[in-house]
C-alpha positions in Angstrom: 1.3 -13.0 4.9 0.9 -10.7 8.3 -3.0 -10.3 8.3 -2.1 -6.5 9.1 -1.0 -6.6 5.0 -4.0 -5.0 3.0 -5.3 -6.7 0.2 -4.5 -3.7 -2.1 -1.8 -1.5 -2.1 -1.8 2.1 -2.9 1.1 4.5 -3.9 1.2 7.5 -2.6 3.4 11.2 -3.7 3.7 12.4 0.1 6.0 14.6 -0.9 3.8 16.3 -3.8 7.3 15.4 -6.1 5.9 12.7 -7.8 7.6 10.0 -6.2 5.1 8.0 -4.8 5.5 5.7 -1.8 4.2 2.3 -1.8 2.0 1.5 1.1 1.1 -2.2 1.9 -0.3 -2.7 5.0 -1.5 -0.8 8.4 1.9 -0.9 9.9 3.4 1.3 6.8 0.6 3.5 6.8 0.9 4.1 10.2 4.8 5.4 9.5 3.9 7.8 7.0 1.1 8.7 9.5 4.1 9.2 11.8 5.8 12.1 9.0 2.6 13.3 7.9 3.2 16.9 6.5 -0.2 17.9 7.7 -1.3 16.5 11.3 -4.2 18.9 12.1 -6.8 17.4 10.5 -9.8 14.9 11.4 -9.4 12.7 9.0 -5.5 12.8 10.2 -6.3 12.1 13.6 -8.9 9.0 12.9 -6.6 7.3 10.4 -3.9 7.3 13.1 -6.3 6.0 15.5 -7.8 3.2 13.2 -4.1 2.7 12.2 -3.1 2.1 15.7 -6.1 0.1 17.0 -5.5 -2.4 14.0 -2.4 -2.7 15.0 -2.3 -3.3 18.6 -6.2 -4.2 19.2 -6.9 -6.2 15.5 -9.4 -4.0 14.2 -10.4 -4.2 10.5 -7.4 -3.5 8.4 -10.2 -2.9 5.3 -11.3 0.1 7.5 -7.9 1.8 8.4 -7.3 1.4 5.1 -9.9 3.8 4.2 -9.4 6.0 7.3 -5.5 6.6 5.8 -7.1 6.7 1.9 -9.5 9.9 3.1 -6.8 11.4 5.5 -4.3 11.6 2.4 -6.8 12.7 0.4 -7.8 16.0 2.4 -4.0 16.3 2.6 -4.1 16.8 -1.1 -1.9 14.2 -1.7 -1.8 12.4 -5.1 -3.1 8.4 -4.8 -2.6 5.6 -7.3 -4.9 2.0 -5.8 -2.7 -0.7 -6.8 -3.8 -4.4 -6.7 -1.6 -7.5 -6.9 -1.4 -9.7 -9.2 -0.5 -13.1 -9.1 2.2 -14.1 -11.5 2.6 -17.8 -13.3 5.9 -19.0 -11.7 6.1 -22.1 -13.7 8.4 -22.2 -16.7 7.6 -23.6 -19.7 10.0 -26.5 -20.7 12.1 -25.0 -23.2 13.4 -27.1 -26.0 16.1 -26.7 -27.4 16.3 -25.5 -30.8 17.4 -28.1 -33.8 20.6 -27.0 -35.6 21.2 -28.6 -39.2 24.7 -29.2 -40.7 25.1 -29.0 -44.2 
């Protein structure tokens, strides 16, 4: 997994339609960062930073995270944290089921 990947994901509704966007890691925050309805902000400006210096300069991808977490939240955006979860990918033996003749 590139270590840039966070370990949770969140969706976000950039478009305020209700279709949220899946973000999983620095580098995809950091290309919504780069269509960002609202680029005037603080918290704008520090998650692009944080963004970029985890990206070229391995900062903490925990804190650019949260940088891109507060930014969409003063853009009013609409958040869902997600968290993955590992899935069984054994199958059980199946057997196979009796038939009777008469």
């Amino acid at each position: 997994m590139d270590p840039k990947y966070w370990t949770q994901y969140l969706e976000l509704d950039v478009e305020g339609e209700g279709r949220f966007r899946r973000i999983r890691s620095t580098r995809e925050a950091m290309e919504c960062l780069e269509s960002w309805p609202r680029m005037d902000s603080d918290e704008f400006f520090e998650a692009y930073r944080l963004c970029r210096a985890t990206l070229e300069a391995g900062y903490p991808r925990a804190e650019a995270r949260e940088a891109f977490v507060r930014a969409a939240t003063k853009a009013g955006m609409a958040i869902r944290m997600r968290k993955y979860v590992k899935r069984n990918l054994t199958r059980k033996a199946r057997t196979p089921h009796s038939t009777s003749t008469h």
